[in-house]
mmCIF file of the N, C-alpha and C atoms, coordinates in Angstrom:
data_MODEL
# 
_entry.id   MODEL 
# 
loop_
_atom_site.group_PDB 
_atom_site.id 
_atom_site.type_symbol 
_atom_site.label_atom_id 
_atom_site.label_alt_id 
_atom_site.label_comp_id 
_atom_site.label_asym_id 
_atom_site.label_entity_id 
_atom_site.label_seq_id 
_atom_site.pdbx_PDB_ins_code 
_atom_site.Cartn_x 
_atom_site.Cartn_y 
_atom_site.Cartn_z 
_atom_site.occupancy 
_atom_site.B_iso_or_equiv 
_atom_site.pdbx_formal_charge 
_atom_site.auth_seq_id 
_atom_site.auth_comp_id 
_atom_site.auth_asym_id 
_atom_site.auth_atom_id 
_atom_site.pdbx_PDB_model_num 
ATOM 1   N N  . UNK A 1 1  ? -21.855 50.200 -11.843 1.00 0.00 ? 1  UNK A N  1 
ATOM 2   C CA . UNK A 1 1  ? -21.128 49.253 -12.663 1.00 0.00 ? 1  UNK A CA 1 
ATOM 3   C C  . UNK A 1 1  ? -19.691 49.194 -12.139 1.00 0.00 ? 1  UNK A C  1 
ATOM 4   N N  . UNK A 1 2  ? -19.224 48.049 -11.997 1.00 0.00 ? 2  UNK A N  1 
ATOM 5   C CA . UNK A 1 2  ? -17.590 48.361 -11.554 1.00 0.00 ? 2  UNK A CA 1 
ATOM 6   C C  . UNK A 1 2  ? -16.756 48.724 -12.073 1.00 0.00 ? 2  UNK A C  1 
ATOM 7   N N  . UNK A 1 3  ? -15.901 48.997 -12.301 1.00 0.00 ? 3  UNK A N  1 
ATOM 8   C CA . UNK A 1 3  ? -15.000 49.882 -12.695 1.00 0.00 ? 3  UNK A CA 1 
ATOM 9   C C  . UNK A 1 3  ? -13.674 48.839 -14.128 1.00 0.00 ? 3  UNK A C  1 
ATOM 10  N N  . UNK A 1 4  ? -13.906 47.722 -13.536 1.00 0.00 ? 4  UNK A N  1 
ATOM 11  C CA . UNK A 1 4  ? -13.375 46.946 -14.510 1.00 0.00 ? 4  UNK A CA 1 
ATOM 12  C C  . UNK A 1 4  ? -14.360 46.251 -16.002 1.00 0.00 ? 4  UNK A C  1 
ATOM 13  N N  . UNK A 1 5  ? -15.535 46.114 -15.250 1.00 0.00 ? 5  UNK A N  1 
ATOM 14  C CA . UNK A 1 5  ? -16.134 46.554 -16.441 1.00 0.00 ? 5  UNK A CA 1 
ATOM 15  C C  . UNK A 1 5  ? -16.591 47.389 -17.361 1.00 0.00 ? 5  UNK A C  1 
ATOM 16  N N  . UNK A 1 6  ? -16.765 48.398 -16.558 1.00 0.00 ? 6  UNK A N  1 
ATOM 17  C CA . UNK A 1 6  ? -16.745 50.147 -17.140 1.00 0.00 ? 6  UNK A CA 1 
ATOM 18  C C  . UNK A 1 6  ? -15.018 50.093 -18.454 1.00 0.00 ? 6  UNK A C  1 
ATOM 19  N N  . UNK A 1 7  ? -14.417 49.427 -17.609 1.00 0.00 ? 7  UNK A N  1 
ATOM 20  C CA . UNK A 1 7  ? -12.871 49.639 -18.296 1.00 0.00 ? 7  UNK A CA 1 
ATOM 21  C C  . UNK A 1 7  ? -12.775 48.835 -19.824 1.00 0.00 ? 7  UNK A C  1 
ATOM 22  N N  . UNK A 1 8  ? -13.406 47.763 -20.027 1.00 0.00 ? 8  UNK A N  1 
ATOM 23  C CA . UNK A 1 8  ? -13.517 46.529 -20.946 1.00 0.00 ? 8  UNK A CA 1 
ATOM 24  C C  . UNK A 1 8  ? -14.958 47.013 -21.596 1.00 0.00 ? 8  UNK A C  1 
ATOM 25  N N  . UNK A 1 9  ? -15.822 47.568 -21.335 1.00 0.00 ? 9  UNK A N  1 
ATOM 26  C CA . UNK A 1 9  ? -16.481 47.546 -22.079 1.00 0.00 ? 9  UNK A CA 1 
ATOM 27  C C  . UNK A 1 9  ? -16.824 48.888 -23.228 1.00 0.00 ? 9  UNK A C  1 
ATOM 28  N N  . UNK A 1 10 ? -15.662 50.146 -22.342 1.00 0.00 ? 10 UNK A N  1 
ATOM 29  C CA . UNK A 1 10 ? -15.478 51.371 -22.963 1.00 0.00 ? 10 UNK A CA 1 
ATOM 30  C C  . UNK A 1 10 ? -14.490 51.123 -24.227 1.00 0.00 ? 10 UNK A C  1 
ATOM 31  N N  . UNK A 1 11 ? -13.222 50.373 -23.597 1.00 0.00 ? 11 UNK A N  1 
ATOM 32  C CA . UNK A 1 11 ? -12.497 50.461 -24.854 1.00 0.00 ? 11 UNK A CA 1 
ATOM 33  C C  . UNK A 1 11 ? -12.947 49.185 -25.635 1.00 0.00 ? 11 UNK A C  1 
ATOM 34  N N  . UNK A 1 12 ? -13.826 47.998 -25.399 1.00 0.00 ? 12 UNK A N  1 
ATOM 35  C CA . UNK A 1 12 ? -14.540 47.534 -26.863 1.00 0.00 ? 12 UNK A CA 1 
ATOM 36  C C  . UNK A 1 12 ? -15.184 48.248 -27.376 1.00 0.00 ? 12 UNK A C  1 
ATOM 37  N N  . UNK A 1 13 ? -15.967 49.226 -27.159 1.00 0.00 ? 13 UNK A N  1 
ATOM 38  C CA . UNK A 1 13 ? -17.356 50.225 -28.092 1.00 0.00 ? 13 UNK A CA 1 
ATOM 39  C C  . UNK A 1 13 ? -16.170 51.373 -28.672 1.00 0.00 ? 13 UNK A C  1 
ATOM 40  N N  . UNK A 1 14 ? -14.963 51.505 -28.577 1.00 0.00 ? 14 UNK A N  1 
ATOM 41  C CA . UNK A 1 14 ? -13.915 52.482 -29.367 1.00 0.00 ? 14 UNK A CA 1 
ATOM 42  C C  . UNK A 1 14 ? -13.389 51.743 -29.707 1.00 0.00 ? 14 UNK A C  1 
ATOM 43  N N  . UNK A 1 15 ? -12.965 50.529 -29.672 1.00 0.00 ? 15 UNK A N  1 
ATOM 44  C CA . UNK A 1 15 ? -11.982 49.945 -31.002 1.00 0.00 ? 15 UNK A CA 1 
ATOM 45  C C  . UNK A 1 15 ? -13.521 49.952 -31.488 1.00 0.00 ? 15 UNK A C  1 
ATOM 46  N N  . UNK A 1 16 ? -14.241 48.965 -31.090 1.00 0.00 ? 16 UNK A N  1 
ATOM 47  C CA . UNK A 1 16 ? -15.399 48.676 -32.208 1.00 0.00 ? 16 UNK A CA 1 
ATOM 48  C C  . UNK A 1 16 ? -15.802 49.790 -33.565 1.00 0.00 ? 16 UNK A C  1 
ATOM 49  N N  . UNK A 1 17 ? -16.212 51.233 -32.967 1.00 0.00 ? 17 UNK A N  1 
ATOM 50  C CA . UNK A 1 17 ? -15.916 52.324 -33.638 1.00 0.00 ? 17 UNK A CA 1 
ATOM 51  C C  . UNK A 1 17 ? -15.207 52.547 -34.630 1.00 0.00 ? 17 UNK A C  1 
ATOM 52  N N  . UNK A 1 18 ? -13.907 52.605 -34.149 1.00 0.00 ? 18 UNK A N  1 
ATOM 53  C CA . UNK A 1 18 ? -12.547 52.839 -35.047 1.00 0.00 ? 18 UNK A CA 1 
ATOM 54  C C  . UNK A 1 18 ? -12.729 51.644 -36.412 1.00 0.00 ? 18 UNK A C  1 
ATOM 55  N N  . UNK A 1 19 ? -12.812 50.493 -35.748 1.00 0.00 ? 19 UNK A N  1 
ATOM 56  C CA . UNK A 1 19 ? -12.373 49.796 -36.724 1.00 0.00 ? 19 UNK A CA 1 
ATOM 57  C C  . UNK A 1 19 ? -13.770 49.354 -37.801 1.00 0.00 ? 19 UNK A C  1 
ATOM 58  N N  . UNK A 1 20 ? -15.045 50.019 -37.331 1.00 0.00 ? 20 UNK A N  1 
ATOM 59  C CA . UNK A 1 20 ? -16.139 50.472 -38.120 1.00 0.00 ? 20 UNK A CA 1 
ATOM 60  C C  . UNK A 1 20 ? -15.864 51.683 -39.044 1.00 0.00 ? 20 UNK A C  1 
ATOM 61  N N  . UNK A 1 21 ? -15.656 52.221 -38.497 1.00 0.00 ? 21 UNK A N  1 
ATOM 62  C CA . UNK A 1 21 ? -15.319 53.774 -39.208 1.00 0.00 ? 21 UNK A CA 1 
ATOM 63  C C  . UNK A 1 21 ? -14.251 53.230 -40.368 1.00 0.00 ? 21 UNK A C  1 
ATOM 64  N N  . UNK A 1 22 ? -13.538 52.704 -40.249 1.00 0.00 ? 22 UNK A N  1 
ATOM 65  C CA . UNK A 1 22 ? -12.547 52.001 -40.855 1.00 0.00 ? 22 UNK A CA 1 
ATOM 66  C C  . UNK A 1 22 ? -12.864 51.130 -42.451 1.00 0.00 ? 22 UNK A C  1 
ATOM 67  N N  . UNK A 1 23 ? -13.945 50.766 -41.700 1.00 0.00 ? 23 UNK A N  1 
ATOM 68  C CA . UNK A 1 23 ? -14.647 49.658 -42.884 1.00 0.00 ? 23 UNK A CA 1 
ATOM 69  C C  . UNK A 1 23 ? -15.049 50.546 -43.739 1.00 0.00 ? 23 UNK A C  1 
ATOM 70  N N  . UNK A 1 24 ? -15.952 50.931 -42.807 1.00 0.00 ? 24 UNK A N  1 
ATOM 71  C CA . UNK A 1 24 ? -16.941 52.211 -44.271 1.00 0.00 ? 24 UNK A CA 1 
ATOM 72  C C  . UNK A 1 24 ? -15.812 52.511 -45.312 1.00 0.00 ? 24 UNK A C  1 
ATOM 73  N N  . UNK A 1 25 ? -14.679 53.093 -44.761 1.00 0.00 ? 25 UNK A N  1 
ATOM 74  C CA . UNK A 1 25 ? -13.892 53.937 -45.354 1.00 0.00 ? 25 UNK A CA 1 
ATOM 75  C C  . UNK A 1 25 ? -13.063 53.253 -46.441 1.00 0.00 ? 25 UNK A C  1 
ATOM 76  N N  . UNK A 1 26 ? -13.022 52.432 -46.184 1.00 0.00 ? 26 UNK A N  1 
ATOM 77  C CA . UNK A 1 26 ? -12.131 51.050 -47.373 1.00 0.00 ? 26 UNK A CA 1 
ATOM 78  C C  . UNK A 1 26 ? -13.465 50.584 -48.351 1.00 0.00 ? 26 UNK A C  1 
ATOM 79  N N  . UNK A 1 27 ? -14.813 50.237 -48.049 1.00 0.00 ? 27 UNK A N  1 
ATOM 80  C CA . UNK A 1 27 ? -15.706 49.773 -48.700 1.00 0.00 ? 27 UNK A CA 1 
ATOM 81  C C  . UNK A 1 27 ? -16.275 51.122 -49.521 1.00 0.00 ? 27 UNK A C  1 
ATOM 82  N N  . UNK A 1 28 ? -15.912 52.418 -49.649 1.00 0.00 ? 28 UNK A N  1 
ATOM 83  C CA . UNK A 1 28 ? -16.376 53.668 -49.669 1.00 0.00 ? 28 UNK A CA 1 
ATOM 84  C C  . UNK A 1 28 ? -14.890 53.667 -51.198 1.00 0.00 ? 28 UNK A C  1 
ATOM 85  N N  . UNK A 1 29 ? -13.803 53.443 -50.537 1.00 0.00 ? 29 UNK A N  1 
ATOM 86  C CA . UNK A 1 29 ? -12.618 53.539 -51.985 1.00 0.00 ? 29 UNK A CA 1 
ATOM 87  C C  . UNK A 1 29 ? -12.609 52.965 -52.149 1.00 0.00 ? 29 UNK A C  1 
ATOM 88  N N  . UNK A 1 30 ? -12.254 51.650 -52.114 1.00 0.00 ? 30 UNK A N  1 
ATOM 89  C CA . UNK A 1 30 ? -12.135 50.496 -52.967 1.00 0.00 ? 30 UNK A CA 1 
ATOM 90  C C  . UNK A 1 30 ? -12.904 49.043 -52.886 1.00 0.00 ? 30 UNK A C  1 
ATOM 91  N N  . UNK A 1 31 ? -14.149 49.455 -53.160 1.00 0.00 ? 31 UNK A N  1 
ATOM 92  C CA . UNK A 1 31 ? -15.534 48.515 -53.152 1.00 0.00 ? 31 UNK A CA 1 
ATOM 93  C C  . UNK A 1 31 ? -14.751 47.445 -53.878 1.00 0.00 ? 31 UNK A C  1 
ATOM 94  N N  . UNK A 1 32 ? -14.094 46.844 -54.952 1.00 0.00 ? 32 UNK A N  1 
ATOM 95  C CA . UNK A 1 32 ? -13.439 45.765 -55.573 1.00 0.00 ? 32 UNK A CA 1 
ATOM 96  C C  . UNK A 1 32 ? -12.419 45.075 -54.724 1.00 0.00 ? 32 UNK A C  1 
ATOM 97  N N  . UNK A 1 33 ? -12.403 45.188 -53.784 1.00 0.00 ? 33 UNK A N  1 
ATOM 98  C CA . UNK A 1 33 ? -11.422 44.769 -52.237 1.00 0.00 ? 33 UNK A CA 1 
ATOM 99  C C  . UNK A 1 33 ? -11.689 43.518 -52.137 1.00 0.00 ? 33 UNK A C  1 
ATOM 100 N N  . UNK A 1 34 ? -12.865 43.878 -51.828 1.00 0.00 ? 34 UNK A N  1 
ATOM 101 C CA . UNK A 1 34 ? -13.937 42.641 -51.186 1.00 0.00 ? 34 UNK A CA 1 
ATOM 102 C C  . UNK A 1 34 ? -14.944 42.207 -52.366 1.00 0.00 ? 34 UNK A C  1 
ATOM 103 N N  . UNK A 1 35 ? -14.685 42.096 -53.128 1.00 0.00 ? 35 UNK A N  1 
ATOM 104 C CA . UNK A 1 35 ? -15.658 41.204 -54.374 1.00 0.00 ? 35 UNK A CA 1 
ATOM 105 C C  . UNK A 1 35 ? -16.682 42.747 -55.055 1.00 0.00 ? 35 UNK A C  1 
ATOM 106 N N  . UNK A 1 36 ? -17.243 42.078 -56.316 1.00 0.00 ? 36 UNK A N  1 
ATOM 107 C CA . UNK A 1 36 ? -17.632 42.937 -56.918 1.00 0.00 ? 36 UNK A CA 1 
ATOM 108 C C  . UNK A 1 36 ? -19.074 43.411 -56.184 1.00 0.00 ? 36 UNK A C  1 
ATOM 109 N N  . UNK A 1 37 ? -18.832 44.644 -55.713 1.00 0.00 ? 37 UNK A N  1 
ATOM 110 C CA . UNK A 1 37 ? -20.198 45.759 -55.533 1.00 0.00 ? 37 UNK A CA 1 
ATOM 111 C C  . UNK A 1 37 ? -21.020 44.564 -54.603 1.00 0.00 ? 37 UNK A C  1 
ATOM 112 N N  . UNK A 1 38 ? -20.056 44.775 -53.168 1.00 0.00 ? 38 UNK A N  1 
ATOM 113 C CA . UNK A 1 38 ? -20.904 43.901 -52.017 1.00 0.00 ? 38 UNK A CA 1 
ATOM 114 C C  . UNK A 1 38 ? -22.799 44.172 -52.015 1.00 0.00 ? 38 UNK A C  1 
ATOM 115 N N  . UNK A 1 39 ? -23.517 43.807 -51.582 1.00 0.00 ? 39 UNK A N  1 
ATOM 116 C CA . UNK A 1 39 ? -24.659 44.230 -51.308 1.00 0.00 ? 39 UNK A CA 1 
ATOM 117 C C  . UNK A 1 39 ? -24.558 44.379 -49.615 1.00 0.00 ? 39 UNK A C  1 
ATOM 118 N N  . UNK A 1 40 ? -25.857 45.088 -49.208 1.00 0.00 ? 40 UNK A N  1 
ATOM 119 C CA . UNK A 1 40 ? -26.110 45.386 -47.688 1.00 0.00 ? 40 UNK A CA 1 
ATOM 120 C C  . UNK A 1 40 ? -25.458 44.291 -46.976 1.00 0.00 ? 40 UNK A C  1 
ATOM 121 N N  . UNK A 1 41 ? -26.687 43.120 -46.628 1.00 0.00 ? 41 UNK A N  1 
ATOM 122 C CA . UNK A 1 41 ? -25.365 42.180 -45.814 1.00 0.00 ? 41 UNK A CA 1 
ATOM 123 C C  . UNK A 1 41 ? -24.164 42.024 -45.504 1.00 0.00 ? 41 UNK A C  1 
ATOM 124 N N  . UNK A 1 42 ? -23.332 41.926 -46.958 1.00 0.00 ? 42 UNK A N  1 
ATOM 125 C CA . UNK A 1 42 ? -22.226 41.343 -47.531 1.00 0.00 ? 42 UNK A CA 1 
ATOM 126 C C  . UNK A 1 42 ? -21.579 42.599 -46.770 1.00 0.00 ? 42 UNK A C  1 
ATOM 127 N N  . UNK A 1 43 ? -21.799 44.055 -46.514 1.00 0.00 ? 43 UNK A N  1 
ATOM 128 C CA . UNK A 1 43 ? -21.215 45.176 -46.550 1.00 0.00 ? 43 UNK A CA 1 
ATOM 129 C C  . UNK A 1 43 ? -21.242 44.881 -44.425 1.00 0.00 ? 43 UNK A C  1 
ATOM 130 N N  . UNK A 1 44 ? -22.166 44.815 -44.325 1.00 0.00 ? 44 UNK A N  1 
ATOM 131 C CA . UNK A 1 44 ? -22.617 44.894 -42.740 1.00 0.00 ? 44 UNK A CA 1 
ATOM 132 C C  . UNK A 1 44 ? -21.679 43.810 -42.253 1.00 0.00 ? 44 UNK A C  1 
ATOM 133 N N  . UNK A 1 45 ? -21.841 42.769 -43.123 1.00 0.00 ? 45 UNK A N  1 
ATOM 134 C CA . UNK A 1 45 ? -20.776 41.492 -42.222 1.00 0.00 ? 45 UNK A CA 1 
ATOM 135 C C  . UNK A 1 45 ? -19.313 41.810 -42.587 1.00 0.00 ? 45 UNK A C  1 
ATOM 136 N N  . UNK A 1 46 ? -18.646 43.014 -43.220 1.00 0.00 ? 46 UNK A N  1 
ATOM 137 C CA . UNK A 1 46 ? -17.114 42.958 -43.582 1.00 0.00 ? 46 UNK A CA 1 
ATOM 138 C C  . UNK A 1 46 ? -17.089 44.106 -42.465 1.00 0.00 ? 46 UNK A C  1 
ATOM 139 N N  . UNK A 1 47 ? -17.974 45.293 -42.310 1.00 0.00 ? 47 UNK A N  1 
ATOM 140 C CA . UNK A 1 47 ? -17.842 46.191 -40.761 1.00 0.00 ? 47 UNK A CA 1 
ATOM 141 C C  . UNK A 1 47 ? -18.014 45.616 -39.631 1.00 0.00 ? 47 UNK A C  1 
ATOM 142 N N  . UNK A 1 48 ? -18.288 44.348 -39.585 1.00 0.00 ? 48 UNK A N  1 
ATOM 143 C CA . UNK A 1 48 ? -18.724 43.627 -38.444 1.00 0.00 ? 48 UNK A CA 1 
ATOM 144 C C  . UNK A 1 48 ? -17.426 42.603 -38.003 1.00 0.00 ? 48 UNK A C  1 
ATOM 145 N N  . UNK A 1 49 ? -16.675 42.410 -38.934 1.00 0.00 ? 49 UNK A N  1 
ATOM 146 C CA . UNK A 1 49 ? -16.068 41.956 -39.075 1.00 0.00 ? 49 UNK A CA 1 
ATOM 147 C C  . UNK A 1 49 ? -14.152 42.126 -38.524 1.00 0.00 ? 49 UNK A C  1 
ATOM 148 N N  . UNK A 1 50 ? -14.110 43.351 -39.327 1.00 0.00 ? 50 UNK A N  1 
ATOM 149 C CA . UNK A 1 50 ? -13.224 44.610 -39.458 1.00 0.00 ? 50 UNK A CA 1 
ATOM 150 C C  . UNK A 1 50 ? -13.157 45.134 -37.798 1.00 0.00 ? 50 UNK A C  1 
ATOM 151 N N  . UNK A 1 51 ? -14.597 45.551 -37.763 1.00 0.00 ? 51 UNK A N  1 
ATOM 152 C CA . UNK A 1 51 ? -14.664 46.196 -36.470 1.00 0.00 ? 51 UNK A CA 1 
ATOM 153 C C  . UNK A 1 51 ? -14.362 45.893 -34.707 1.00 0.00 ? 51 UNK A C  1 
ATOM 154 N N  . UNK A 1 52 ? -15.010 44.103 -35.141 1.00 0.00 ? 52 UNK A N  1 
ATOM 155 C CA . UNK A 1 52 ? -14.899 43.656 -33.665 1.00 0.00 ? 52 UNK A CA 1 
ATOM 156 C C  . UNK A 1 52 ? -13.407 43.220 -33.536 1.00 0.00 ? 52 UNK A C  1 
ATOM 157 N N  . UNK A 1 53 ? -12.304 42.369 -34.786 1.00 0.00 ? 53 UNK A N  1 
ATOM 158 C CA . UNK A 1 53 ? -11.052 42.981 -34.860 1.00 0.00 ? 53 UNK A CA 1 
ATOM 159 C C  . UNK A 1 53 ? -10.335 43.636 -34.300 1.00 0.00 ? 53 UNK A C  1 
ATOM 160 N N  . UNK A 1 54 ? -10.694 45.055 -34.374 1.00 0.00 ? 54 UNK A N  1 
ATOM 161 C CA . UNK A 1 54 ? -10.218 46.451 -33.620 1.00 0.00 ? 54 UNK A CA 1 
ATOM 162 C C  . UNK A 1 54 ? -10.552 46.268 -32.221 1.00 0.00 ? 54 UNK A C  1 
ATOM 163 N N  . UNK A 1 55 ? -11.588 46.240 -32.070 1.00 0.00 ? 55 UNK A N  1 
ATOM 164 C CA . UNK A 1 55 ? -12.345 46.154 -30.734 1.00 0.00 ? 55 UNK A CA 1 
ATOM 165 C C  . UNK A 1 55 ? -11.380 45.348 -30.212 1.00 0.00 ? 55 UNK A C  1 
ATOM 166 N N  . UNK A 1 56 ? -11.275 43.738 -30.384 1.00 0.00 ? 56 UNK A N  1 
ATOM 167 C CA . UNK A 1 56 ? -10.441 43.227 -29.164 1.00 0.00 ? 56 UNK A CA 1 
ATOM 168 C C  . UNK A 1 56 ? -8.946  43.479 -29.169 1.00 0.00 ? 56 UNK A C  1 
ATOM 169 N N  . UNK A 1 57 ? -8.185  44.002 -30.519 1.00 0.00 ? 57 UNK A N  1 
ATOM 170 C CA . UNK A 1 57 ? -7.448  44.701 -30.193 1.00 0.00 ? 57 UNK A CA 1 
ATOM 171 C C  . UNK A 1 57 ? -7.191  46.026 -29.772 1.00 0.00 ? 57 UNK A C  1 
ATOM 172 N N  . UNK A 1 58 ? -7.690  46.782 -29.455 1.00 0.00 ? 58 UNK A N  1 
ATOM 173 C CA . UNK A 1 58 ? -7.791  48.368 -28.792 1.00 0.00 ? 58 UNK A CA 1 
ATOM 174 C C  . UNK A 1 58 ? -7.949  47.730 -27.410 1.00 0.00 ? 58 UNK A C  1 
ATOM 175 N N  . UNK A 1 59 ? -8.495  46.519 -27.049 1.00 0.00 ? 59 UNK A N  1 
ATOM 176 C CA . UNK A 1 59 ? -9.122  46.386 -25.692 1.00 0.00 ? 59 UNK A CA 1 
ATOM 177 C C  . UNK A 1 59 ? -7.562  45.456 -25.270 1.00 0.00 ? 59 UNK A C  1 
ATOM 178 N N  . UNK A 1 60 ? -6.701  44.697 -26.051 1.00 0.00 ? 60 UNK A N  1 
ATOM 179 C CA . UNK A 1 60 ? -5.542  44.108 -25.558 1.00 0.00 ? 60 UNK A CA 1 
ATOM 180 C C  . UNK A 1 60 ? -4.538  45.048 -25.635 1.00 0.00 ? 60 UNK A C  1 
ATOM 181 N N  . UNK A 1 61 ? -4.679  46.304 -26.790 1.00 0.00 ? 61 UNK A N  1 
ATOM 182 C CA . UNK A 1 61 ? -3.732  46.431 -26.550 1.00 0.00 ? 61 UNK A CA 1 
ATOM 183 C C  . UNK A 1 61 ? -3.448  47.722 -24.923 1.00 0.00 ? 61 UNK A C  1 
ATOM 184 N N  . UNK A 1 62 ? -4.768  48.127 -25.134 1.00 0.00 ? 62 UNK A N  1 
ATOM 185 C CA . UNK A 1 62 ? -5.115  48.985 -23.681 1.00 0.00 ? 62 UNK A CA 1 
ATOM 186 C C  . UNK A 1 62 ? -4.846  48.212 -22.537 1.00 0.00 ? 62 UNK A C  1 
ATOM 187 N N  . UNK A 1 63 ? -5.378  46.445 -22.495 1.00 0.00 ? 63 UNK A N  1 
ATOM 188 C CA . UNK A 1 63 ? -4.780  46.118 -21.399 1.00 0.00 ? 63 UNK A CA 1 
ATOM 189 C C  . UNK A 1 63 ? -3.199  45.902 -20.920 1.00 0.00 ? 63 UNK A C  1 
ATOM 190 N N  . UNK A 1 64 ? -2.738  45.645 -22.127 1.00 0.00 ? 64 UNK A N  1 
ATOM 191 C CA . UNK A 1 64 ? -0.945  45.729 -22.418 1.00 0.00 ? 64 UNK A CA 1 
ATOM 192 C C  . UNK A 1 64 ? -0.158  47.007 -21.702 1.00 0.00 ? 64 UNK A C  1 
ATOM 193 N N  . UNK A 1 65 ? -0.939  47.636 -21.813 1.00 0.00 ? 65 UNK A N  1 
ATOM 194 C CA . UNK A 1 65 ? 0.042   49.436 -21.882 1.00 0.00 ? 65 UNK A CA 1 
ATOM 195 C C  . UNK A 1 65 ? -0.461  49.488 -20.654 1.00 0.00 ? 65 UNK A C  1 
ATOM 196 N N  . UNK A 1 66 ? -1.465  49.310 -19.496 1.00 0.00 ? 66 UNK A N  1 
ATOM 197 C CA . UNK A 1 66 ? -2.000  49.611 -18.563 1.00 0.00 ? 66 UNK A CA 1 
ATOM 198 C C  . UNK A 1 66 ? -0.781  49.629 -17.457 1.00 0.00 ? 66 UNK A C  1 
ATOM 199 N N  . UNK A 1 67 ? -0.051  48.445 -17.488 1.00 0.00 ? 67 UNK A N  1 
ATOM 200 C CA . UNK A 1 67 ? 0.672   48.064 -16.478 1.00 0.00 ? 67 UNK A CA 1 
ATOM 201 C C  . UNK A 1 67 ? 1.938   48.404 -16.870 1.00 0.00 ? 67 UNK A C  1 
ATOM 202 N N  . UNK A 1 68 ? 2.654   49.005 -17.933 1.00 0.00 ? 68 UNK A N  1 
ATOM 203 C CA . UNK A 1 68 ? 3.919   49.070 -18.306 1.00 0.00 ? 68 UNK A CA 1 
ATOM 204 C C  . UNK A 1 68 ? 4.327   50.647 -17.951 1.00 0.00 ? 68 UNK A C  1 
ATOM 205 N N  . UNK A 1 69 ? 5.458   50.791 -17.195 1.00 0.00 ? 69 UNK A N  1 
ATOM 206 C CA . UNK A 1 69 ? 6.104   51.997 -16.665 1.00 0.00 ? 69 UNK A CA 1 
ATOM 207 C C  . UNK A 1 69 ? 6.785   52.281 -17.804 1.00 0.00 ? 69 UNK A C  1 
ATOM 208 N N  . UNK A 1 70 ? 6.657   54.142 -18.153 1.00 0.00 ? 70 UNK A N  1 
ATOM 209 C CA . UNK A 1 70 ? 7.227   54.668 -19.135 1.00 0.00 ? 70 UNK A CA 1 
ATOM 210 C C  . UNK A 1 70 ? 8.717   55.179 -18.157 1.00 0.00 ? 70 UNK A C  1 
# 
């Protein structure tokens, strides 16, 4: 696999993660966020949601920082 895709497709599956992990964790305290007592779907499409979010930001902001001298 090349190496630039190895690069784009590692840090989408860790934002994706993060910002999954994320969901649970908000739909877990405060289920009234997002409307009363989501059902499955309703729950799957706000982590799906939330998550890919993260994903393309973890993946811009990784490409951002790549090139910038500390």
């Amino acid at each position: 696999m090349p190496a630039l895709v190895h690069y784009i497709l590692s840090r989408l599956c860790i934002g994706f993660a993060l910002g999954a992990l994320s969901a649970v964790a908000v739909l877990q305290l405060e289920p009234p966020a997002f409307g009363a007592s989501p059902g499955p779907l309703e729950a799957l499409l706000v982590i799906y949601g939330i998550g890919s979010a993260f994903a393309f930001g973890y993946l811009a902001t990784a490409l951002g920082w790549e090139n910038m001298e500390v």
